[in-house]
N, CA, C and O atoms as CSV, one atom per row, in Angstrom:
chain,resi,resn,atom,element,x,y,z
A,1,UNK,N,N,3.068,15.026,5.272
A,1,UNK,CA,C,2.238,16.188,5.018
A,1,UNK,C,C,2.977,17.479,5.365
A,1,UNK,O,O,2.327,18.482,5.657
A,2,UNK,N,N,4.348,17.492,5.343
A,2,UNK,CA,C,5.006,18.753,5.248
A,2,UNK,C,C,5.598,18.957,4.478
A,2,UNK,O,O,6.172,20.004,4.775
A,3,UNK,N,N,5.965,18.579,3.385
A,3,UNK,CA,C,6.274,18.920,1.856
A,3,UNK,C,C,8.157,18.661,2.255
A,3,UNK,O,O,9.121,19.314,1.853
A,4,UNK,N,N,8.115,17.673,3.012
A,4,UNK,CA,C,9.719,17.196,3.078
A,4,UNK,C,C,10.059,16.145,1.659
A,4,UNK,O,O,9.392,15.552,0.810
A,5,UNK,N,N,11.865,16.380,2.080
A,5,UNK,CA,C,12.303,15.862,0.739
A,5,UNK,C,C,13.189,14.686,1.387
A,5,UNK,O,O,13.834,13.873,0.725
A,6,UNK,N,N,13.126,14.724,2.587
A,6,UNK,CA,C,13.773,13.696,3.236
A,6,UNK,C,C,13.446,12.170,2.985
A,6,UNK,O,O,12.420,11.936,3.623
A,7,UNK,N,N,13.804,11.222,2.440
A,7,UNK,CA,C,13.402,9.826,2.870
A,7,UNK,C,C,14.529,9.163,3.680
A,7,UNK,O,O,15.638,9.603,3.985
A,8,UNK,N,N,13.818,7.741,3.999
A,8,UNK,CA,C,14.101,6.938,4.623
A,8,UNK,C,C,14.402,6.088,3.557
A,8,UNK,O,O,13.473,6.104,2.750
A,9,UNK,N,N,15.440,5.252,3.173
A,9,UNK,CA,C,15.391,3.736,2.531
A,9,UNK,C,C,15.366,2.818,3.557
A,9,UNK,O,O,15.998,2.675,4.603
A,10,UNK,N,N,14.593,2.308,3.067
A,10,UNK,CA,C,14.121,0.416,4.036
A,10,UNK,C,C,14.546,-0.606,2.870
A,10,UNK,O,O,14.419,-0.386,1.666
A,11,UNK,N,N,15.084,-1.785,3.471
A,11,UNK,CA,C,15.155,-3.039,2.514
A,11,UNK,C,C,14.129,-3.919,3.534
A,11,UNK,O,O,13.760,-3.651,4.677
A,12,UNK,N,N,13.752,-5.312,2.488
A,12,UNK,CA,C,12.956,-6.264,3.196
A,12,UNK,C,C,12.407,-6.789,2.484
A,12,UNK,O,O,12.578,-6.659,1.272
A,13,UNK,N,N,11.466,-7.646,3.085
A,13,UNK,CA,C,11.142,-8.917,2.070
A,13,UNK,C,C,9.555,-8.946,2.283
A,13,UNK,O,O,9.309,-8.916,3.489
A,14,UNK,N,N,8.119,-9.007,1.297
A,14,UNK,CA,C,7.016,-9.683,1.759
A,14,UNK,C,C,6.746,-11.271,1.536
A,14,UNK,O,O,7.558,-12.090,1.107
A,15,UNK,N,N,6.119,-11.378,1.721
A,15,UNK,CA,C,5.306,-13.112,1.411
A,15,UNK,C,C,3.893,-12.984,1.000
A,15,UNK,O,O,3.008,-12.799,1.835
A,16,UNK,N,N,3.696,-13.063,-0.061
A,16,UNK,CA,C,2.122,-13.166,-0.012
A,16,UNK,C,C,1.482,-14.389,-0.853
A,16,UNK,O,O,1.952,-15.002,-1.812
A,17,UNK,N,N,-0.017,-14.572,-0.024
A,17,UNK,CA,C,-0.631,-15.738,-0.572
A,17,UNK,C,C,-1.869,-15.944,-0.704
A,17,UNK,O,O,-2.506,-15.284,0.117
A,18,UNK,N,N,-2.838,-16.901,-1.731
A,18,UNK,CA,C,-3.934,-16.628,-2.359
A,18,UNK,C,C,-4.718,-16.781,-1.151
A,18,UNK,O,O,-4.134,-17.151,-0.133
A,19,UNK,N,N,-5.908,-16.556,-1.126
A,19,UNK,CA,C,-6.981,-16.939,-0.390
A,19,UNK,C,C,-8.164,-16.913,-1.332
A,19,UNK,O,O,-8.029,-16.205,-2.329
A,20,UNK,N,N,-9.347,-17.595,-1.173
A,20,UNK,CA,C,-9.788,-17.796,-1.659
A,20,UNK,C,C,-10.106,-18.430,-3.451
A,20,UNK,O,O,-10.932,-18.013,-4.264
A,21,UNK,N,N,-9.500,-19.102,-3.535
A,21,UNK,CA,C,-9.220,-19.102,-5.106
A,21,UNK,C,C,-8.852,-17.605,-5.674
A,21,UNK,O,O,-9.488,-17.360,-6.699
A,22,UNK,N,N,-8.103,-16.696,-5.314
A,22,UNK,CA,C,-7.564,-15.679,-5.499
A,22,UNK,C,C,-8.395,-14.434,-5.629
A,22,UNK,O,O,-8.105,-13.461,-6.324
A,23,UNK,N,N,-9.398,-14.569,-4.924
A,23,UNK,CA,C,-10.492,-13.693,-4.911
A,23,UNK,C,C,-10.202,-12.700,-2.982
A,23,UNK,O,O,-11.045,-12.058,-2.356
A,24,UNK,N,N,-8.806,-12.970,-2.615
A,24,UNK,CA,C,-8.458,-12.539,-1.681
A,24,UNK,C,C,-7.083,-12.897,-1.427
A,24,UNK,O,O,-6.688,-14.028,-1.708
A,25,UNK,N,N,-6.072,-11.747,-0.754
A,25,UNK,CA,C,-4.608,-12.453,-0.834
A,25,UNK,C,C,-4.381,-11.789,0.608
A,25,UNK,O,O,-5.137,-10.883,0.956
A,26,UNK,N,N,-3.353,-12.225,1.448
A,26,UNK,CA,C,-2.893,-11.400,2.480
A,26,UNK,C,C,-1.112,-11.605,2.170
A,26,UNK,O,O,-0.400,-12.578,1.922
A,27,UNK,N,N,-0.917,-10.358,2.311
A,27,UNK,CA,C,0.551,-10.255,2.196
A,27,UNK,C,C,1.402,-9.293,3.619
A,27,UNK,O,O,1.172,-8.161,4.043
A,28,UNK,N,N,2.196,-10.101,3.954
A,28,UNK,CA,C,2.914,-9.814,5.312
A,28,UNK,C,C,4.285,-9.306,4.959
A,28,UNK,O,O,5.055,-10.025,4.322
A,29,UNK,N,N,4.655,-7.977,5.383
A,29,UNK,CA,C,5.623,-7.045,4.914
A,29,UNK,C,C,6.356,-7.306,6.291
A,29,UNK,O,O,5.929,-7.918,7.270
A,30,UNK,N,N,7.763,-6.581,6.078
A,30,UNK,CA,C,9.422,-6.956,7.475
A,30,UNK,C,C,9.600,-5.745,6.092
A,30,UNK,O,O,9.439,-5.814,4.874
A,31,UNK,N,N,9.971,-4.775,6.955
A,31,UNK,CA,C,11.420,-3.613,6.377
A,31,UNK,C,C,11.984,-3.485,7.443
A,31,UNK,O,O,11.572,-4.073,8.443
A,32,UNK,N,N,13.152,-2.611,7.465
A,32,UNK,CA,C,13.717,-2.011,7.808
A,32,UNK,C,C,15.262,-1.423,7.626
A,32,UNK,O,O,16.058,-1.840,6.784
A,33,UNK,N,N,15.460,-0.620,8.360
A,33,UNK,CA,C,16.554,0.674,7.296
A,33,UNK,C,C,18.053,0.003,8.013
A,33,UNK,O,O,18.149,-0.788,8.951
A,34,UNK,N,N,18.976,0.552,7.309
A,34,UNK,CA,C,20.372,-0.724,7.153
A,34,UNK,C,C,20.764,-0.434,8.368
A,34,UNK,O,O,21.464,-1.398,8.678
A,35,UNK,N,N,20.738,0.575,9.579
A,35,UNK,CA,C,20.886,0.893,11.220
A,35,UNK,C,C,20.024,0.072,11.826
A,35,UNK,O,O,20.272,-0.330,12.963
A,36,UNK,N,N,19.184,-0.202,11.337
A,36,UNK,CA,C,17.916,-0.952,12.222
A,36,UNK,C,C,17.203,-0.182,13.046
A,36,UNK,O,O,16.292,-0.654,13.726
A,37,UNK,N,N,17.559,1.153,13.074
A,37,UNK,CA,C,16.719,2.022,13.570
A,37,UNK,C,C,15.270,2.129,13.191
A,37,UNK,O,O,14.562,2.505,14.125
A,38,UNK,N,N,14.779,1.945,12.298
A,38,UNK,CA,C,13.789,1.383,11.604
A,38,UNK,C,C,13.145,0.314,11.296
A,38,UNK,O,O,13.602,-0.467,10.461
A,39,UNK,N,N,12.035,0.112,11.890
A,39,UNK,CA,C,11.753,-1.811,11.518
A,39,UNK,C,C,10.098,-1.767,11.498
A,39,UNK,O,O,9.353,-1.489,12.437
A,40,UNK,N,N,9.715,-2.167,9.989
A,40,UNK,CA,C,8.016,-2.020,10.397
A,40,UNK,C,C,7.829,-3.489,9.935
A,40,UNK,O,O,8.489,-3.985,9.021
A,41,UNK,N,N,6.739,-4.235,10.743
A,41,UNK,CA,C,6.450,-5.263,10.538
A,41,UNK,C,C,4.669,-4.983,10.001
A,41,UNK,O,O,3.878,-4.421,10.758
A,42,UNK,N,N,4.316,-5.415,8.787
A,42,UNK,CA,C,2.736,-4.844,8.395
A,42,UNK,C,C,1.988,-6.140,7.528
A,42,UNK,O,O,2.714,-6.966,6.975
A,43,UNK,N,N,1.133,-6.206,7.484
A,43,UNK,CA,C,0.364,-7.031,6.701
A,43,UNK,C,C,-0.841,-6.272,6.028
A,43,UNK,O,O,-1.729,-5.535,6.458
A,44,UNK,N,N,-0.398,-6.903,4.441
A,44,UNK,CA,C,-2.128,-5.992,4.025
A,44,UNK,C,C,-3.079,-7.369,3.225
A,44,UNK,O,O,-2.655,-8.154,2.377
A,45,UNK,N,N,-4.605,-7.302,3.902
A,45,UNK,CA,C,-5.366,-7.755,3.368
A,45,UNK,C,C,-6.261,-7.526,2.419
A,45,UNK,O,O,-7.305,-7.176,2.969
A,46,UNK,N,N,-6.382,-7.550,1.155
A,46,UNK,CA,C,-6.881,-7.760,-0.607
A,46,UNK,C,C,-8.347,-8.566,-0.435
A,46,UNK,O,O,-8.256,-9.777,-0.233
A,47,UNK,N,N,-9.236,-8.177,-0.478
A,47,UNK,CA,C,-10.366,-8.664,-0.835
A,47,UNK,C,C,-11.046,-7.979,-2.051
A,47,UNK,O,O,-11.308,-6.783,-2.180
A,48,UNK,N,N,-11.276,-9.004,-2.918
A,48,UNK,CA,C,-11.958,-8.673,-4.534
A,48,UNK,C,C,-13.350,-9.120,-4.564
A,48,UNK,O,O,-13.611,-10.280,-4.244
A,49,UNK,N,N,-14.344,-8.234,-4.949
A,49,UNK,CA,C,-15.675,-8.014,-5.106
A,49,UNK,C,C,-16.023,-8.099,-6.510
A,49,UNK,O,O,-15.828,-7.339,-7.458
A,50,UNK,N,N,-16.579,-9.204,-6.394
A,50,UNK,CA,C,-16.631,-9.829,-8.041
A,50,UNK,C,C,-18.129,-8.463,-8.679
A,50,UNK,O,O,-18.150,-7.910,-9.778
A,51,UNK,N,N,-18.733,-8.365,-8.011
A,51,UNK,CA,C,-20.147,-7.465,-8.708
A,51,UNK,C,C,-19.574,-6.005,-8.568
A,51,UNK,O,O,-20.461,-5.164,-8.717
A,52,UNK,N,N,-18.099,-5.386,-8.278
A,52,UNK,CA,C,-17.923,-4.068,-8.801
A,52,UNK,C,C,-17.029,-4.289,-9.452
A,52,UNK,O,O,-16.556,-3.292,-9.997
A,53,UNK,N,N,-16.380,-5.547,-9.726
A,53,UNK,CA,C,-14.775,-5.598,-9.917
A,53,UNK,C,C,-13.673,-4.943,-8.970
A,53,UNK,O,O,-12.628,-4.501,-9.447
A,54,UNK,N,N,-13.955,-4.900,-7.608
A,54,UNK,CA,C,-12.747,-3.723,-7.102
A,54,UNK,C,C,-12.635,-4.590,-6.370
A,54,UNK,O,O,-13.152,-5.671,-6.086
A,55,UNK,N,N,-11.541,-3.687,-5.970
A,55,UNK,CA,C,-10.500,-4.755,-4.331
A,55,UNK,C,C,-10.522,-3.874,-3.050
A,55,UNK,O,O,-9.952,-2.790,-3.174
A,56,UNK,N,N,-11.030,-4.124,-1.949
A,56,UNK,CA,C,-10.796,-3.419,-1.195
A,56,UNK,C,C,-9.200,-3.602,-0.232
A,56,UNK,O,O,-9.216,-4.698,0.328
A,57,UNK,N,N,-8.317,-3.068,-0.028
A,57,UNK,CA,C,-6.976,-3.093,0.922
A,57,UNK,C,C,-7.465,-2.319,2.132
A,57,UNK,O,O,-8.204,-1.358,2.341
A,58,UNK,N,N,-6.469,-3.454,3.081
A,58,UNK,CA,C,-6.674,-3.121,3.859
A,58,UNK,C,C,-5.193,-3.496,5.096
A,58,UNK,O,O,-4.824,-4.645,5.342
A,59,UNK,N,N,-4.643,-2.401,5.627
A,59,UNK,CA,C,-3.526,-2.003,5.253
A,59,UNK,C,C,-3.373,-2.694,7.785
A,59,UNK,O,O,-4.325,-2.675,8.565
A,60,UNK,N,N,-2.164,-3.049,8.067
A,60,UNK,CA,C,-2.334,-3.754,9.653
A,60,UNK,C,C,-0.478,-3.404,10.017
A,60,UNK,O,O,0.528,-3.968,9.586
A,61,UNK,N,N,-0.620,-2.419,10.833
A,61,UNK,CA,C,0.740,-2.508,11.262
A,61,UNK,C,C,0.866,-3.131,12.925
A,61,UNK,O,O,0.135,-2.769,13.847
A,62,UNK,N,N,2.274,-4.413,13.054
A,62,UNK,CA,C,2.221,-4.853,14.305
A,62,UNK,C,C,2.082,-4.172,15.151
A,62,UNK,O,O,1.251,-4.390,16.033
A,63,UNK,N,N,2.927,-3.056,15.123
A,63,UNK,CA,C,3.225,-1.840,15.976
A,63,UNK,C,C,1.661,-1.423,16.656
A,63,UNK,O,O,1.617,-1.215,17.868
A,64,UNK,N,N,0.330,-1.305,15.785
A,64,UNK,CA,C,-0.549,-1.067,16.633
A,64,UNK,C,C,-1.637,-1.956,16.634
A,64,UNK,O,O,-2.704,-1.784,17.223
A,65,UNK,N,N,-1.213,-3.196,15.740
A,65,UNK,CA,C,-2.041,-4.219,16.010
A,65,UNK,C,C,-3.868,-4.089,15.250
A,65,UNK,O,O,-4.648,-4.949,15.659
A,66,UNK,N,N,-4.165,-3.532,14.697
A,66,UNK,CA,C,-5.339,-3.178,14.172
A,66,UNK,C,C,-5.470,-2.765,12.940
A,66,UNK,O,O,-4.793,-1.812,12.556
A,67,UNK,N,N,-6.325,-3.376,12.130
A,67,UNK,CA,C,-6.211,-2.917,10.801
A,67,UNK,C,C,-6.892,-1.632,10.477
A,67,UNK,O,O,-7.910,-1.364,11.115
A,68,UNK,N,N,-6.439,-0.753,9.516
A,68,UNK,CA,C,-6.797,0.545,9.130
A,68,UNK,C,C,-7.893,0.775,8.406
A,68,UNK,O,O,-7.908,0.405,7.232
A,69,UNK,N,N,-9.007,1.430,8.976
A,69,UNK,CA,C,-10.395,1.799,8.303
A,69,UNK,C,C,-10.428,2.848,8.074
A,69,UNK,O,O,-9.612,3.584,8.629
A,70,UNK,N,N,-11.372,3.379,7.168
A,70,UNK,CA,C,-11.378,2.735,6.017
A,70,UNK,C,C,-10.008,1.783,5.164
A,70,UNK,O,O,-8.787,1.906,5.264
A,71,UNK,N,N,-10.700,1.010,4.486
A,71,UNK,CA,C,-10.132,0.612,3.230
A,71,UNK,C,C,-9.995,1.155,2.036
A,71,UNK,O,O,-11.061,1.617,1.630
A,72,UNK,N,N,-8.743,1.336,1.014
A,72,UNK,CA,C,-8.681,1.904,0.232
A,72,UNK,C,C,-9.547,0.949,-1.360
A,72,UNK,O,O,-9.515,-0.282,-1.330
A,73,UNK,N,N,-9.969,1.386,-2.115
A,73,UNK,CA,C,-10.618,0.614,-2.705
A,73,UNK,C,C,-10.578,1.326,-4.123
A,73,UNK,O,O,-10.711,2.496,-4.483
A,74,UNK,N,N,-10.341,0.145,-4.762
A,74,UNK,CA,C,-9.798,0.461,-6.491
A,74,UNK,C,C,-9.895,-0.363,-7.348
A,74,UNK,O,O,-10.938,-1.017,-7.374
A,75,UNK,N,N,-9.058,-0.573,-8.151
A,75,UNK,CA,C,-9.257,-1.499,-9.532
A,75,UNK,C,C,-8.275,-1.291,-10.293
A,75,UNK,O,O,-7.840,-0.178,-10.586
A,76,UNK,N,N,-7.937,-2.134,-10.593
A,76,UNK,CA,C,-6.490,-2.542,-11.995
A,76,UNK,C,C,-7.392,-2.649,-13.286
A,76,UNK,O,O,-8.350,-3.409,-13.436
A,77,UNK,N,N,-6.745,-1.467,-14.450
A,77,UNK,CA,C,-7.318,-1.416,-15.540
A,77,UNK,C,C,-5.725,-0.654,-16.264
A,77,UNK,O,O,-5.014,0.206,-15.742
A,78,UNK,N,N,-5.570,-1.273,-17.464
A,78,UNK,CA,C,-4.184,-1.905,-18.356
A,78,UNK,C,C,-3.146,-1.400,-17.553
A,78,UNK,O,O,-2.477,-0.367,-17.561
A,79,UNK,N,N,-3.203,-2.557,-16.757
A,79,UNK,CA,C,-1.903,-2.908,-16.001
A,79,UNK,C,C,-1.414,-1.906,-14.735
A,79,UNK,O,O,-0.355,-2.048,-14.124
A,80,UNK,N,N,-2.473,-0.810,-14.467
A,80,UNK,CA,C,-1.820,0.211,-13.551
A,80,UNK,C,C,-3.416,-0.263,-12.527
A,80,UNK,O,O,-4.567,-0.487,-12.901
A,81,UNK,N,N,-2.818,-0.262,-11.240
A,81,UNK,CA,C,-3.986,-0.290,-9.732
A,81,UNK,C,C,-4.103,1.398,-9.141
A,81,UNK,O,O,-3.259,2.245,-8.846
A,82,UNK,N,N,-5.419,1.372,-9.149
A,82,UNK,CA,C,-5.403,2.989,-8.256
A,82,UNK,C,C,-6.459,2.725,-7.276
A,82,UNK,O,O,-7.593,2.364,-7.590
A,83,UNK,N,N,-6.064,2.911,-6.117
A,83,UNK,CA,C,-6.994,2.739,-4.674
A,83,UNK,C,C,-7.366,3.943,-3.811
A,83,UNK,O,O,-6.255,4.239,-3.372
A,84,UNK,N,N,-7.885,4.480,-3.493
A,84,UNK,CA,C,-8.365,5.561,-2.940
A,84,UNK,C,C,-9.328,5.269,-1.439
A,84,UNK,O,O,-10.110,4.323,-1.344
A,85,UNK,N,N,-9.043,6.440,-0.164
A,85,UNK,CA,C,-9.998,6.780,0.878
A,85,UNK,C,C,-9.630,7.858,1.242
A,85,UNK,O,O,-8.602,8.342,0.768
A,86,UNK,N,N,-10.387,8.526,2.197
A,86,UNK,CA,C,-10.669,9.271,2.471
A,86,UNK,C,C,-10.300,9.160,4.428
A,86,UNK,O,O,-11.196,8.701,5.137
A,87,UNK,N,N,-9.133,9.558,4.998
A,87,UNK,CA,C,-9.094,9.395,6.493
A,87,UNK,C,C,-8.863,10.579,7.412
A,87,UNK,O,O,-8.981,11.755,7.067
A,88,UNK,N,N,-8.552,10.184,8.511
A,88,UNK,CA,C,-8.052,11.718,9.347
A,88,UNK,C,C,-7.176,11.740,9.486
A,88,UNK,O,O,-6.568,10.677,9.608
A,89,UNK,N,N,-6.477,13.041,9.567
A,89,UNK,CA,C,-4.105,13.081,9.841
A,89,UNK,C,C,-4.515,13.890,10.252
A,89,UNK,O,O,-5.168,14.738,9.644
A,90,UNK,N,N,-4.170,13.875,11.815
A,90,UNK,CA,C,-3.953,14.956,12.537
A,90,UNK,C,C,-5.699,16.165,12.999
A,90,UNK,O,O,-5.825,17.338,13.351
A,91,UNK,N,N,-6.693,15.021,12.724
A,91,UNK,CA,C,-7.709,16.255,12.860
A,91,UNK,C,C,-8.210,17.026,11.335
A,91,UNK,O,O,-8.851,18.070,11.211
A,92,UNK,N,N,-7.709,16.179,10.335
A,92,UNK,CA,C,-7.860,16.916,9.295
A,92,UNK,C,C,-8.111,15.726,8.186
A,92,UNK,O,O,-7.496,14.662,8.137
A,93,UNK,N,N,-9.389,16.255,7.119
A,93,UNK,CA,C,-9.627,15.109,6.526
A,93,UNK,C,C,-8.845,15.026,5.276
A,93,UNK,O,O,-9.204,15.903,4.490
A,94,UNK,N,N,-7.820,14.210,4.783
A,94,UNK,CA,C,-7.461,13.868,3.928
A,94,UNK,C,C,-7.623,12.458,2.657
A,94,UNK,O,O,-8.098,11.349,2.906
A,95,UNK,N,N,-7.174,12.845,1.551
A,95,UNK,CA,C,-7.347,11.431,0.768
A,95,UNK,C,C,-6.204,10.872,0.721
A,95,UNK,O,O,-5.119,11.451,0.671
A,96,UNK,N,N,-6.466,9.341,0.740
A,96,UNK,CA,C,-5.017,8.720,0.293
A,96,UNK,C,C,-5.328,7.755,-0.836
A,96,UNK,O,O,-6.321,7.056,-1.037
A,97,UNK,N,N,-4.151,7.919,-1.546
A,97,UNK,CA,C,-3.890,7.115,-3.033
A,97,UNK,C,C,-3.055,5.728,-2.857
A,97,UNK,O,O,-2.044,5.962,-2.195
A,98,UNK,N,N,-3.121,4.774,-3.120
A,98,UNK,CA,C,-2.216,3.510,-4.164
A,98,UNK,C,C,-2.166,3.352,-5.229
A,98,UNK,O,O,-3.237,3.311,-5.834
A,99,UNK,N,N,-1.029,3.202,-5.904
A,99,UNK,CA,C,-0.663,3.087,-6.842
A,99,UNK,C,C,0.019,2.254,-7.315
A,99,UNK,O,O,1.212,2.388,-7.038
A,100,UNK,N,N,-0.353,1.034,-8.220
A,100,UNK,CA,C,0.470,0.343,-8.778
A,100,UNK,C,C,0.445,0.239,-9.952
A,100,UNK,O,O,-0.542,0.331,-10.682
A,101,UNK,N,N,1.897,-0.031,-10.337
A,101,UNK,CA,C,2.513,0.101,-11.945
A,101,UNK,C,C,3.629,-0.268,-12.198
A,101,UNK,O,O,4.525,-0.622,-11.431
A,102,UNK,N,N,3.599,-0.173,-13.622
A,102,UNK,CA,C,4.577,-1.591,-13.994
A,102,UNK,C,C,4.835,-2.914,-13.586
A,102,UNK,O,O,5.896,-3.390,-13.186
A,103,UNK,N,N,3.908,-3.366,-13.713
A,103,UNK,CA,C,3.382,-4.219,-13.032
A,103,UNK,C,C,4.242,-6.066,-14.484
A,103,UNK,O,O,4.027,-6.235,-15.684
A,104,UNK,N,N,4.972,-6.799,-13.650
A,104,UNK,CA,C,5.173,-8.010,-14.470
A,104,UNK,C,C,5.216,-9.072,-13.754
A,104,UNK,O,O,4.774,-8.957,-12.610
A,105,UNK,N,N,5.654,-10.178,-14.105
A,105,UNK,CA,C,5.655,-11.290,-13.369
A,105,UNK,C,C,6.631,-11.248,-12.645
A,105,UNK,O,O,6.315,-11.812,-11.598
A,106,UNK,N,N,7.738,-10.869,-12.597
A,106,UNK,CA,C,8.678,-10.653,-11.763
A,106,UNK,C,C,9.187,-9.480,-10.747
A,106,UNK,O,O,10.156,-9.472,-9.987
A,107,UNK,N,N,7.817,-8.121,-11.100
A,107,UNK,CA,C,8.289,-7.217,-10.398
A,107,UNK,C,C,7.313,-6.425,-10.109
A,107,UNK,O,O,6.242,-6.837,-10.555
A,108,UNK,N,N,7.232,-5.091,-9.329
A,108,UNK,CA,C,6.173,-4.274,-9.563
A,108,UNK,C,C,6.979,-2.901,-8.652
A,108,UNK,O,O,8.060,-2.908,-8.063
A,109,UNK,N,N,5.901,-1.707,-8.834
A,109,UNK,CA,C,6.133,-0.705,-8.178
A,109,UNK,C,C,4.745,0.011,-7.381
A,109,UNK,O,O,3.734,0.559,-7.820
A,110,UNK,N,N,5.042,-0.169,-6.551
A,110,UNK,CA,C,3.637,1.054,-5.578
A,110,UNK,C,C,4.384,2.490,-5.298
A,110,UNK,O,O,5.582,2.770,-5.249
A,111,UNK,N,N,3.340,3.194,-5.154
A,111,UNK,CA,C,3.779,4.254,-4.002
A,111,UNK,C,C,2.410,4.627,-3.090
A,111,UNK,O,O,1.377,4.064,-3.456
A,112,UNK,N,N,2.331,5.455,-2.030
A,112,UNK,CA,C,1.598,5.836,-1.705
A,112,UNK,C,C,1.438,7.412,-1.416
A,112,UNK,O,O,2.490,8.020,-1.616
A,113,UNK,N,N,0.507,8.102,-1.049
A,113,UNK,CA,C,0.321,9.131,-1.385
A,113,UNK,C,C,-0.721,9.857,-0.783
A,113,UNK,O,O,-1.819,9.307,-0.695
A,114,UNK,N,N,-0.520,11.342,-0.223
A,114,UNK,CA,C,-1.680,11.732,0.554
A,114,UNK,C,C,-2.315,13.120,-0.281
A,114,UNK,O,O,-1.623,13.630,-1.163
A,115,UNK,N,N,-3.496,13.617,0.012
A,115,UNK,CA,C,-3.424,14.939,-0.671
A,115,UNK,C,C,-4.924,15.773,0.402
A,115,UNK,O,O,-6.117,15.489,0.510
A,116,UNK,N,N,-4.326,16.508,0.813
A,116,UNK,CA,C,-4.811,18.076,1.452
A,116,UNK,C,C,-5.935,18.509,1.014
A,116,UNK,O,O,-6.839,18.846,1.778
A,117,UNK,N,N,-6.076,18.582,-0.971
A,117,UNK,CA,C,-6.669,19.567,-1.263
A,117,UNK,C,C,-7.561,18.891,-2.357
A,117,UNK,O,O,-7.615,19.279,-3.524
A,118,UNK,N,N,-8.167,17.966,-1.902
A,118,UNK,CA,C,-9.276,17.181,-2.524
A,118,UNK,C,C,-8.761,16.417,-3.667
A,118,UNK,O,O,-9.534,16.469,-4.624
A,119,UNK,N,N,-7.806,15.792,-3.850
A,119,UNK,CA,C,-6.958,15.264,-5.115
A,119,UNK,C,C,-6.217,16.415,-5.858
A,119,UNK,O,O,-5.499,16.009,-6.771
A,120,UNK,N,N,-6.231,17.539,-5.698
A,120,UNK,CA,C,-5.736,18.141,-6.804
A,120,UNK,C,C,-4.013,17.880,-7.258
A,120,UNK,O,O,-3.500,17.665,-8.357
A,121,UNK,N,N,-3.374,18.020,-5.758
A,121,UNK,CA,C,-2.238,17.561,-5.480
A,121,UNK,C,C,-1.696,16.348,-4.650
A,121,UNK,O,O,-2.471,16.230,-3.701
A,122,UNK,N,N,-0.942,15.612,-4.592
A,122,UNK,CA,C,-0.822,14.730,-4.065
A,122,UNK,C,C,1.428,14.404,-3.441
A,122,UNK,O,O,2.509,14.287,-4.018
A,123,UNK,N,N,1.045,14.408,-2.395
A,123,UNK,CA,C,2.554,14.395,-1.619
A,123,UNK,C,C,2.719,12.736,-1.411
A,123,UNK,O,O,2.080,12.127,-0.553
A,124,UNK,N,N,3.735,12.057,-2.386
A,124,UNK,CA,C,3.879,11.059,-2.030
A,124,UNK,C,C,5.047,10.591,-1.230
A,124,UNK,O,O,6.218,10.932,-1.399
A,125,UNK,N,N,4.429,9.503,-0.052
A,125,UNK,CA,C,5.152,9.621,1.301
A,125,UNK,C,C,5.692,8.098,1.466
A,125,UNK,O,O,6.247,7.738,2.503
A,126,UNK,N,N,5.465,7.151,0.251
A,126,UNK,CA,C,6.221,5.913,0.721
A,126,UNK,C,C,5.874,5.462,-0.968
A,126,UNK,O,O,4.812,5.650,-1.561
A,127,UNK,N,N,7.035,4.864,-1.461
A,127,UNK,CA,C,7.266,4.136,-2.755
A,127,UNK,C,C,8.126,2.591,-2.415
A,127,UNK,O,O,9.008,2.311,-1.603
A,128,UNK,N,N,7.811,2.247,-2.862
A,128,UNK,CA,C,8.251,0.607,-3.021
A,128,UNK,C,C,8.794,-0.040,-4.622
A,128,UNK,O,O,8.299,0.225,-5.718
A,129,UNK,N,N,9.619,-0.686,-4.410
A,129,UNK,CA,C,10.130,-1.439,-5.638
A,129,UNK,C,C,10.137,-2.963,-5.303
A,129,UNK,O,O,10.713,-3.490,-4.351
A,130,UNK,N,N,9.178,-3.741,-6.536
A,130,UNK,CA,C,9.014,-4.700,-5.762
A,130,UNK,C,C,9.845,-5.989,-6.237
A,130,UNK,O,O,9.695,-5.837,-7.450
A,131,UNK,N,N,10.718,-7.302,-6.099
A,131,UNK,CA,C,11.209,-7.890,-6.884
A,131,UNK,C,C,10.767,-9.281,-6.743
A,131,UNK,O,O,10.901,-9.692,-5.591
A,132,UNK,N,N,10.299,-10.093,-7.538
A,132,UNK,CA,C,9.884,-11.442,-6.979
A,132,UNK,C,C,10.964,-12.463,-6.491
A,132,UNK,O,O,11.659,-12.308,-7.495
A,133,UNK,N,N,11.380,-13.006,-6.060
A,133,UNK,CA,C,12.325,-14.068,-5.784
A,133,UNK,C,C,12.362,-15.405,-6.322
A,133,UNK,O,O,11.461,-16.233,-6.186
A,134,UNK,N,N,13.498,-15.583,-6.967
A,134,UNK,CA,C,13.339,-16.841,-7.243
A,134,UNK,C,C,13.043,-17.867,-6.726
A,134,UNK,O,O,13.858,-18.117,-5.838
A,135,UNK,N,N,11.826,-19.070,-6.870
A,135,UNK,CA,C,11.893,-19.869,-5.973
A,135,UNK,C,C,13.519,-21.233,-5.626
A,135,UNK,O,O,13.480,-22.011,-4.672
């Protein structure tokens, strides 16, 4: 939320897996940046609500051990996911976005994203490239 141009690159690997006859997935994230100065260990839990069609995420870093409330909550419609809430940074209420796209069997892309000024703008603060692995 300061309009930096700085990133971080992280490499790493998730795992994720069905639950429920796929009506729920939890996926367990490991990055970190090629110094190792950097290391986030996170898990996000996917629950799908068959009577809105949406998914609620719900986003758990080790580091503080507790999963993040609200949940962002959205829906995949031709091929792109958009998730949205509403939290506090710093004393101040902001929205946050997910985004997924390009979405194939072998790959995908997120980013995430915060915005100040009721959606109008949006500062995105973490992107991902995703690759499946061969089994």
């Amino acid at each position: 939320m300061t309009g930096s141009n700085t990133w971080v690159e992280l490499d790493g690997h998730s795992s994720c897996r069905k639950i429920w006859d796929g009506k729920a997935n939890l996926d367990e994230v490991e990055v970190y940046s090629a110094d190792r100065k950097t290391h986030i260990q996170g898990l996000t839990l996917r629950l799908y609500n068959p009577e809105s069609h949406q998914w609620s995420l719900y986003w758990a870093n080790a580091a503080k051990g507790a999963l993040s409330l609200p949940p962002v909550i959205g829906q995949f419609k031709d091929g792109r996911g958009e998730f949205y809430d509403q939290e506090d940074y710093n004393g101040r209420a902001i929205f946050v976005r997910y985004v997924w796209s390009d979405i194939t069997p072998a790959s995908a892309h997120f980013e995430q994203s915060f915005s100040t000024d009721g959606g109008k703008t949006w500062e995105t603060n973490w992107i991902a490239d995703q690759t499946r692995e061969k089994p």
